[in-house]
C-alpha positions as CSV (number, residue, x, y, z in Angstrom):
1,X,-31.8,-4.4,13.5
2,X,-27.9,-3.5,14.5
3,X,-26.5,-0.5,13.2
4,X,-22.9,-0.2,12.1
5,X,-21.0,2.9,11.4
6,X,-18.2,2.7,9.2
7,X,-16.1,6.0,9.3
8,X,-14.3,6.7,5.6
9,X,-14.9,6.3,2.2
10,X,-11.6,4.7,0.8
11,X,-11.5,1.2,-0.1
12,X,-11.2,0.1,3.5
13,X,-14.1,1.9,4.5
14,X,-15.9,1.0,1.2
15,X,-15.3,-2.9,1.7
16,X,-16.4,-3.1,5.1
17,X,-19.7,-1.2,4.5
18,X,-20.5,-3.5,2.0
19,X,-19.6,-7.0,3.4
20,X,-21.1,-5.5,7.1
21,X,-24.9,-4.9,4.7
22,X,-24.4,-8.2,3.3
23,X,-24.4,-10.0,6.8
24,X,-27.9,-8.1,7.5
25,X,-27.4,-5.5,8.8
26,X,-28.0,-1.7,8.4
27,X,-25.0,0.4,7.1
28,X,-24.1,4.0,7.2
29,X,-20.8,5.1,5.9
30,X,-19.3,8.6,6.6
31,X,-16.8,10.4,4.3
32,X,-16.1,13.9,5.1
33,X,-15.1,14.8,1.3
34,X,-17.9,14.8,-1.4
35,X,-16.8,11.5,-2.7
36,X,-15.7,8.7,-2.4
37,X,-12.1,8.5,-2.0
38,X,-9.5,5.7,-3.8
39,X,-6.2,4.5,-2.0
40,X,-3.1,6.4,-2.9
41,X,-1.4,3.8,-4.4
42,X,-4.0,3.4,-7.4
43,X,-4.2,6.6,-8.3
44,X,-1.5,6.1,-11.1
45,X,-3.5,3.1,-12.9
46,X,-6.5,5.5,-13.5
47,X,-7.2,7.4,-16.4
48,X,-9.2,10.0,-14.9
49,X,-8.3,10.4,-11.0
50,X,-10.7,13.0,-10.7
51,X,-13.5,10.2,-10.9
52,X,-12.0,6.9,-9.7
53,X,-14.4,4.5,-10.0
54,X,-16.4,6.4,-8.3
55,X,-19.7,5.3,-10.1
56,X,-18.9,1.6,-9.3
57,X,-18.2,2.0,-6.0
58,X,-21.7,3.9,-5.1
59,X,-23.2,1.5,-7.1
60,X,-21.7,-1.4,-5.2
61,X,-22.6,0.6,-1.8
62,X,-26.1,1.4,-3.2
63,X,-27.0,-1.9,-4.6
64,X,-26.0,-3.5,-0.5
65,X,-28.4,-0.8,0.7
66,X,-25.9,1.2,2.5
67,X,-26.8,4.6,3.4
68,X,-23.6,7.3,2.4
69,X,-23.4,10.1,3.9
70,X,-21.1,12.4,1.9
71,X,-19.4,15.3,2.9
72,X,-20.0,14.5,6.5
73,X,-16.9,14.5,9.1
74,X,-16.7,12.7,12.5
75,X,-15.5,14.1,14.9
76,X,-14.9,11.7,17.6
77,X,-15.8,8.4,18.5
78,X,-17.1,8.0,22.1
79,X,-17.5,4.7,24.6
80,X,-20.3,2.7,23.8
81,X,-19.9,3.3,19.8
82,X,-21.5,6.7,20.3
83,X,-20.6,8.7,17.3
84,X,-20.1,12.4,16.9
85,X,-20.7,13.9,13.7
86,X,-20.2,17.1,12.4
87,X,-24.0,18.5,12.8
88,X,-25.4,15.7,15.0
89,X,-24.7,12.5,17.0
90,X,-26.0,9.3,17.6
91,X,-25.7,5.2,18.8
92,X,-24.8,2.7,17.4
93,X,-24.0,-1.4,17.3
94,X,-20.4,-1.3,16.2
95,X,-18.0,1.4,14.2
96,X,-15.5,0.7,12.1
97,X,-13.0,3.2,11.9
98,X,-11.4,3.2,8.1
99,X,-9.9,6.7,7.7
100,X,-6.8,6.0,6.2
101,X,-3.9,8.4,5.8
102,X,-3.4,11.9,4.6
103,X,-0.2,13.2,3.1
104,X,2.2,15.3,5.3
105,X,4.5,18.0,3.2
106,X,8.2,18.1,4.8
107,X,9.7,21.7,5.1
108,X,12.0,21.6,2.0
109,X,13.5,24.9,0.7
110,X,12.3,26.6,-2.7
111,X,9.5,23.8,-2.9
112,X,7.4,27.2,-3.8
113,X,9.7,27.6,-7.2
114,X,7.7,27.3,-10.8
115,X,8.2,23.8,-12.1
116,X,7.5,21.8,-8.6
117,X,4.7,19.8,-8.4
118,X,3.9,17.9,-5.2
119,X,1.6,14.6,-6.0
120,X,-0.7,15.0,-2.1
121,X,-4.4,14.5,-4.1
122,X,-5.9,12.4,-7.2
123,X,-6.3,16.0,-8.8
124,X,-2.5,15.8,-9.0
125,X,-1.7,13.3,-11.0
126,X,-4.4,13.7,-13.4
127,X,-2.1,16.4,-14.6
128,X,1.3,14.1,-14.3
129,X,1.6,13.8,-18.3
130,X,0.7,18.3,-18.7
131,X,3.4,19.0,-16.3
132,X,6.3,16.8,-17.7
133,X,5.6,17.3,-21.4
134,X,8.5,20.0,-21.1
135,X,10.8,18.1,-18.9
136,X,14.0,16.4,-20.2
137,X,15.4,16.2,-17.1
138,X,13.0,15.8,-13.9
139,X,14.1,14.9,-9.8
140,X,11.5,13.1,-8.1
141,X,11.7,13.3,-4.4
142,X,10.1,10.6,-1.9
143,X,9.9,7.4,-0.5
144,X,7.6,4.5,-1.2
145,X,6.9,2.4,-4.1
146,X,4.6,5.4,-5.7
147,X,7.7,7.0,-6.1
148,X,8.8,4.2,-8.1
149,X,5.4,3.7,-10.1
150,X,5.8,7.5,-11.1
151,X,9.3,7.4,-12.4
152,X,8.4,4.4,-14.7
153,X,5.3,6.6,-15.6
154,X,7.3,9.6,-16.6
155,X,10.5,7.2,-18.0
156,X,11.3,7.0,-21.5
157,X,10.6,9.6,-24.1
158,X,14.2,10.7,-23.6
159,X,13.8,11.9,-20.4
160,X,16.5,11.6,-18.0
161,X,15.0,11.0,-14.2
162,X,16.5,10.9,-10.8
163,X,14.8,9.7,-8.0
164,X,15.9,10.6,-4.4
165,X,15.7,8.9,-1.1
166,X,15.6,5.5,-3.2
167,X,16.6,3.5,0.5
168,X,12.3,4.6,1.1
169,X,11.4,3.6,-2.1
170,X,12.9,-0.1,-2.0
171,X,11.7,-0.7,1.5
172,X,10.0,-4.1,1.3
173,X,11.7,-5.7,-2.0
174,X,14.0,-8.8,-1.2
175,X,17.7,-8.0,-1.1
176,X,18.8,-8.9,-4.7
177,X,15.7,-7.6,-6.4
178,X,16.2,-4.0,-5.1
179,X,19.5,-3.8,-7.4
180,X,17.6,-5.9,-9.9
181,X,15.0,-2.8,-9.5
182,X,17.7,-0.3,-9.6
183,X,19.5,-2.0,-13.1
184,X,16.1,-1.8,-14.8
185,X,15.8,1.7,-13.7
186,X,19.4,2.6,-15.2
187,X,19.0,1.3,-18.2
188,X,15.5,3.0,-18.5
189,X,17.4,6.7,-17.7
190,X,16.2,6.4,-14.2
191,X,19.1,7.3,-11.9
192,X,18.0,6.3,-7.9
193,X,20.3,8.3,-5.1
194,X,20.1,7.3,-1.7
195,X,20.7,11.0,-0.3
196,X,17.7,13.2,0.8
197,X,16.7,16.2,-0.7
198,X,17.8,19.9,1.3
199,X,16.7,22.0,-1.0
200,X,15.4,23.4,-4.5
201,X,17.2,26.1,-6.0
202,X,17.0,28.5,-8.9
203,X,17.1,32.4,-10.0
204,X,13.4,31.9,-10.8
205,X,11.7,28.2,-11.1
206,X,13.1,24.9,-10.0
207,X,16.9,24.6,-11.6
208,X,18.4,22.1,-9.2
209,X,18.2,19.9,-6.4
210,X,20.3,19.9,-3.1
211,X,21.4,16.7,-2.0
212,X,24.0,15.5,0.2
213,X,25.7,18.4,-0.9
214,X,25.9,17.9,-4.1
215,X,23.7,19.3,-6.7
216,X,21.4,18.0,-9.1
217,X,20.7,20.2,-12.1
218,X,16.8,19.7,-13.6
219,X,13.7,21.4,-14.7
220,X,11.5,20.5,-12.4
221,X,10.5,18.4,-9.3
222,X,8.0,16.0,-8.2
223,X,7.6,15.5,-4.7
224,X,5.8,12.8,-3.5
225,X,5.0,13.5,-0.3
226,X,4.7,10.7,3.1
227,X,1.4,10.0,4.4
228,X,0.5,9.9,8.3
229,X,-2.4,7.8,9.6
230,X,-6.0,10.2,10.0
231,X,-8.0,9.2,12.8
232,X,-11.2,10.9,14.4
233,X,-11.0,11.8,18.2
234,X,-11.1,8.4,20.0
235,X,-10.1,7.2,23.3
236,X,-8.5,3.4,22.0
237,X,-5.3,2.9,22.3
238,X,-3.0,4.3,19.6
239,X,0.5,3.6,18.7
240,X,3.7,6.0,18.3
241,X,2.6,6.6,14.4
242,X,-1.0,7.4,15.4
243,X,-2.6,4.4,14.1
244,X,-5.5,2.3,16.5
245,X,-3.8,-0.5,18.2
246,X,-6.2,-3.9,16.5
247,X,-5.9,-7.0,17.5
248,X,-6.2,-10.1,15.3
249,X,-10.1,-9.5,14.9
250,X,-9.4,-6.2,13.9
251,X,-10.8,-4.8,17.1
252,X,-9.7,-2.0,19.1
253,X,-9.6,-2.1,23.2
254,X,-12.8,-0.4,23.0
255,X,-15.9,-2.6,22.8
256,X,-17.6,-3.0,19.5
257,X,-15.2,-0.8,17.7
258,X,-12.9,-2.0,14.8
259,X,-10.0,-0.3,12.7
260,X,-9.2,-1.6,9.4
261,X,-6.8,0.4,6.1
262,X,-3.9,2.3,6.7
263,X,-5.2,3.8,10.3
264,X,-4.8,0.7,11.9
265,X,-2.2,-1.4,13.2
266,X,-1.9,-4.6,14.8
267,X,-0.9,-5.5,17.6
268,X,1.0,-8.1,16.7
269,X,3.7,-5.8,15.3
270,X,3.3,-3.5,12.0
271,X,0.5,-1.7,9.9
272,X,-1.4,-3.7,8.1
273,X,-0.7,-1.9,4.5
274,X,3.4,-1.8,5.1
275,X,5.8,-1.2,2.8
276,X,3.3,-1.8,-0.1
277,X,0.9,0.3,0.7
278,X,-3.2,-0.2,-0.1
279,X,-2.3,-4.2,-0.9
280,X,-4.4,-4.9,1.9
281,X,-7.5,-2.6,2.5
282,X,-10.0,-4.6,1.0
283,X,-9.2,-7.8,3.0
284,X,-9.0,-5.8,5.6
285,X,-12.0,-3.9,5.1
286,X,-13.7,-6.9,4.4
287,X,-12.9,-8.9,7.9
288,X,-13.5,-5.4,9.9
289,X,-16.9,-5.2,8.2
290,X,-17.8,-9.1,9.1
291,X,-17.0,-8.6,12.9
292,X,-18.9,-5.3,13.1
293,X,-21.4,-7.3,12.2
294,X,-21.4,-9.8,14.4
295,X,-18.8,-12.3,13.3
296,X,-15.2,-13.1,15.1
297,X,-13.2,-13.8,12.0
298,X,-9.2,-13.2,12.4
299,X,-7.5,-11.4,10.1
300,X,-4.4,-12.7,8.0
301,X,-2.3,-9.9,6.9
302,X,-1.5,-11.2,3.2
303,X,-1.0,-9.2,0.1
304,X,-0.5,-10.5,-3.4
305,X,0.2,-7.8,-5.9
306,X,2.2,-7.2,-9.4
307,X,3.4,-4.2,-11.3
308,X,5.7,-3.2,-14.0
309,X,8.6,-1.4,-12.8
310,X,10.8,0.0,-16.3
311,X,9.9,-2.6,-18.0
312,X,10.5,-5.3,-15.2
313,X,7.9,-7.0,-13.6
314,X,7.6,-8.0,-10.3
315,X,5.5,-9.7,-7.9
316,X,4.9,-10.3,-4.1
317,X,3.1,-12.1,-2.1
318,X,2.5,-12.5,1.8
319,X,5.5,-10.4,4.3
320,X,8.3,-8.6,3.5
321,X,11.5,-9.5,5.5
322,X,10.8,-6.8,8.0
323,X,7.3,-7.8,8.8
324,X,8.3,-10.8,9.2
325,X,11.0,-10.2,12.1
326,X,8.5,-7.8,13.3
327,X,5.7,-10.7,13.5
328,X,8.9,-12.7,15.4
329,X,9.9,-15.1,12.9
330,X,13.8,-16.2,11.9
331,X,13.0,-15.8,8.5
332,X,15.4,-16.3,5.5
333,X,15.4,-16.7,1.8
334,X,16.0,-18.9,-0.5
335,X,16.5,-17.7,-3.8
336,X,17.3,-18.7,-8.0
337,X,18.1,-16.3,-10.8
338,X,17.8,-17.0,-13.9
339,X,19.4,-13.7,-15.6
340,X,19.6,-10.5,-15.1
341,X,15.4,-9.6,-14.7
342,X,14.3,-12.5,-13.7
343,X,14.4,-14.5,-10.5
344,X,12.6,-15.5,-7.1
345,X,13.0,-14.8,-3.5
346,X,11.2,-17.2,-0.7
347,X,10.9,-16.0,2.4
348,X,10.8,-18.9,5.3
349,X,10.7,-19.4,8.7
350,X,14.1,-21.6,9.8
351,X,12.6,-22.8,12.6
352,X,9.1,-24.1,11.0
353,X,9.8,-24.2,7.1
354,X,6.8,-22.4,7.0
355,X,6.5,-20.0,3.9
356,X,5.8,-16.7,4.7
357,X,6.3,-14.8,1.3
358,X,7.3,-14.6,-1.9
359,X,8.5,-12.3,-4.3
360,X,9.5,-12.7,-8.0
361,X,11.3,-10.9,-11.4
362,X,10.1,-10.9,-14.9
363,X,7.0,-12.4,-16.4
364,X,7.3,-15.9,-16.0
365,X,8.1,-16.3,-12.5
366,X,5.6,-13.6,-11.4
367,X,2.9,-15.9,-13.3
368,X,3.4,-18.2,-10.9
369,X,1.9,-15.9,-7.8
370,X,-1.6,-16.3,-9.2
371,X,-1.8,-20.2,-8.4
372,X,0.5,-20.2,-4.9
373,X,-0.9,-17.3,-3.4
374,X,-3.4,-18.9,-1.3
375,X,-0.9,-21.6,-0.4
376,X,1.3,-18.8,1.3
377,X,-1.7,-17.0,2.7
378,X,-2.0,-20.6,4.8
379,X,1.4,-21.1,6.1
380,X,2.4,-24.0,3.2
381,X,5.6,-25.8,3.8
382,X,8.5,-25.6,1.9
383,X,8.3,-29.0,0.9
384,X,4.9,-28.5,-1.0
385,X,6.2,-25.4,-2.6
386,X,9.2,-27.8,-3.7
387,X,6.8,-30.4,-5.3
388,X,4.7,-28.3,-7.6
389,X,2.4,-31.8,-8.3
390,X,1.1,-31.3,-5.0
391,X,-0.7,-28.3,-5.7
392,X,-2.5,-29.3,-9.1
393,X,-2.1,-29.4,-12.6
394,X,-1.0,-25.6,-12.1
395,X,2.7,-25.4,-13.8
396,X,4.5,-23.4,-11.3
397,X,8.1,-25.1,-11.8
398,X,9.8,-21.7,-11.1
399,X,8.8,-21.3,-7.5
400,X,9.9,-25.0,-6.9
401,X,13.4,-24.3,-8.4
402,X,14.0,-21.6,-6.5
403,X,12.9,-23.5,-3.5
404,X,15.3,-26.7,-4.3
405,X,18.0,-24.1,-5.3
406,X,18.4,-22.3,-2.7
407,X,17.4,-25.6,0.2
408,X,20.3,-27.1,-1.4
409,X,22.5,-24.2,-1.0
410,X,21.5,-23.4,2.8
């Protein structure tokens, strides 16, 4: 019977194990911790990130007959899918590398003071609520949209927050639902600065932040630290952010070895989590598992995800502008408000009319994702998206205003 290797225990790793058993054949999954690990991203949603589902996911992996192999590191991945592990080494059929990303601290003065607390593990934020029951007036630090998630967290209860480095933190949302983002956070008591942070100061603990220049009085920081791709010795080709090169299989230039999560990127042009990241790992995870196994699916970078963002929701669906001029599209939007939280942005190839994402503002519009999703994942026209009869008895009226809208404003 073929043996596959799958190297990490995140969701990636965890998703191809599983879909690799199901297509017959035998499984073992290394993760050097002594669990199982959960993407980054959902560590905020769970109520107790020292455990993160940890009992379904072995249960998942034990139930597919996968052999795990806990607190076990690889360290490097030879020709011929020859794997080297931390106390012995063997052959196998295929690997699939799924290592993810660890997070990388930046040199930042007086980030040693009493009252910071940098968010690099789930054991971290387990303790989010115990470190700012004291804190009126907390700076959060750090890009990405876990920055964001943690301010709305931490927002309310008379708090006042300020987020830095807020440019990072929007990456990704369509230009129009950034400063919808940003009003929401305002009226919330969530101030976002574009500076960068030099420095924490104070005569003992954390009193101030350093920006710009200027500073920023509080009592106490939260840094959310930037995360760098983690990959075992191996000789495929890797790109300037350390990620293995994949093509659309999710293959690497070495034979019968695959990348998949937040270590890999395509070829194609960008990594396939982005600016929202862990949106993609399972499917991912899933199509690297398949081909390991024997199959020659492509992968279609899609996500479809929705959150609540101080007391906003918003959705998205399929690339963000930059992927999308990264991928070589001429992409545009086309757009429809309908007040103040609530609109939606379609992204669209000019040349093609092809849809290639969407994203959307307050409850109703964001509803909507649910039934198109799949239409976007396939490259629908904009003229489907226009007739919402053509998909079904679905309602999704919103979508096809703000595609009529903004058609008859181009």
């Amino acid at each position: 019977m073929r043996r596959v290797c799958v190297v990490g225990g995140g969701r990636a790793g965890t998703e191809a194990a599983i879909q690799a058993a199901e297509d017959g054949v035998r499984v073992t999954l290394f993760e050097k911790s002594c669990e199982l690990q959960v993407d980054e991203a959902d560590w905020l949603d769970l109520p107790d990130p020292h455990r993160p589902s940890r009992g379904t996911s072995e249960a998942r992996l034990s139930a597919s007959g996968v052999e795990t192999r806990l607190g076990e590191a690889i360290l490097a991945i030879h020709d011929g899918c020859r794997v080297e592990a931390r106390t012995e080494a063997g052959g196998y059929g295929a690997v699939v590398v799924a290592t993810g990303s660890r997070c990388v601290r930046e040199p930042l003065k007086g980030s040693n003071k009493p009252g910071v607390r940098v968010f690099d593990s789930r054991g971290s934020y387990a303790t989010i609520e115990r470190c700012a029951e004291s804190m009126e007036t907390p700076v959060i630090t750090g890009g990405g949209l876990l920055a964001l998630r943690l301010a709305h967290r931490l927002s309310g209860r008379g708090r006042t927050l300020t987020i830095l480095s807020s440019r990072a933190c929007l990456r990704g949302f369509a230009p129009g639902l950034d400063q919808m983002i940003r009003v929401a956070a305002k009226l919330n008591g969530v101030t976002l600065l574009d500076e960068r942070s030099e420095g924490i100061v104070g005569t003992d603990a954390a009193e101030a932040v350093v920006a710009a220049g200027r500073v920023i009085p509080c009592d106490g920081v939260f840094i959310v630290p930037q995360s760098v791709a983690e990959t075992p010795k191996l000789g495929a080709r890797m790109s300037c952010t350390g990620r293995v090169m994949v093509d659309d299989f999710l293959a690497t230039d070495l034979p019968g070895i695959f990348g998949a999560g937040d270590c890999a990127q395509l070829e194609a042009g960008g990594a396939l989590q982005g600016a929202f990241s862990g949106a993609t790992a399972s499917g991912s995870g899933r199509v690297a598992g398949a081909n390991a196994a024997g199959r020659r699916l492509p992968f279609i970078r899609f996500r479809h995800f929705s959150t609540a963002l101080f007391g906003l929701r918003v959705g998205c669906a399929g690339l963000t502008l930059s992927e999308a001029l990264e991928q070589g599209f001429g992409p545009c939007f086309a757009s429809k408000l309908w007040g103040p939280d609530s609109g939606c942005w379609i992204l669209f190839d000019r040349a093609s009319s092809r849809v290639l994402g969407i994203q959307t503002a307050g409850e109703t519009a964001t509803s909507c994702l649910d039934s198109v999703q799949l239409a976007v994942s396939q490259g629908t026209q904009l003229s489907v998206l226009s007739r919402p009869c053509l998909l079904g008895s679905t309602d999704i009226s919103p979508i096809a205003q703000a595609v009529r809208e903004g058609l008859a404003h181009g």
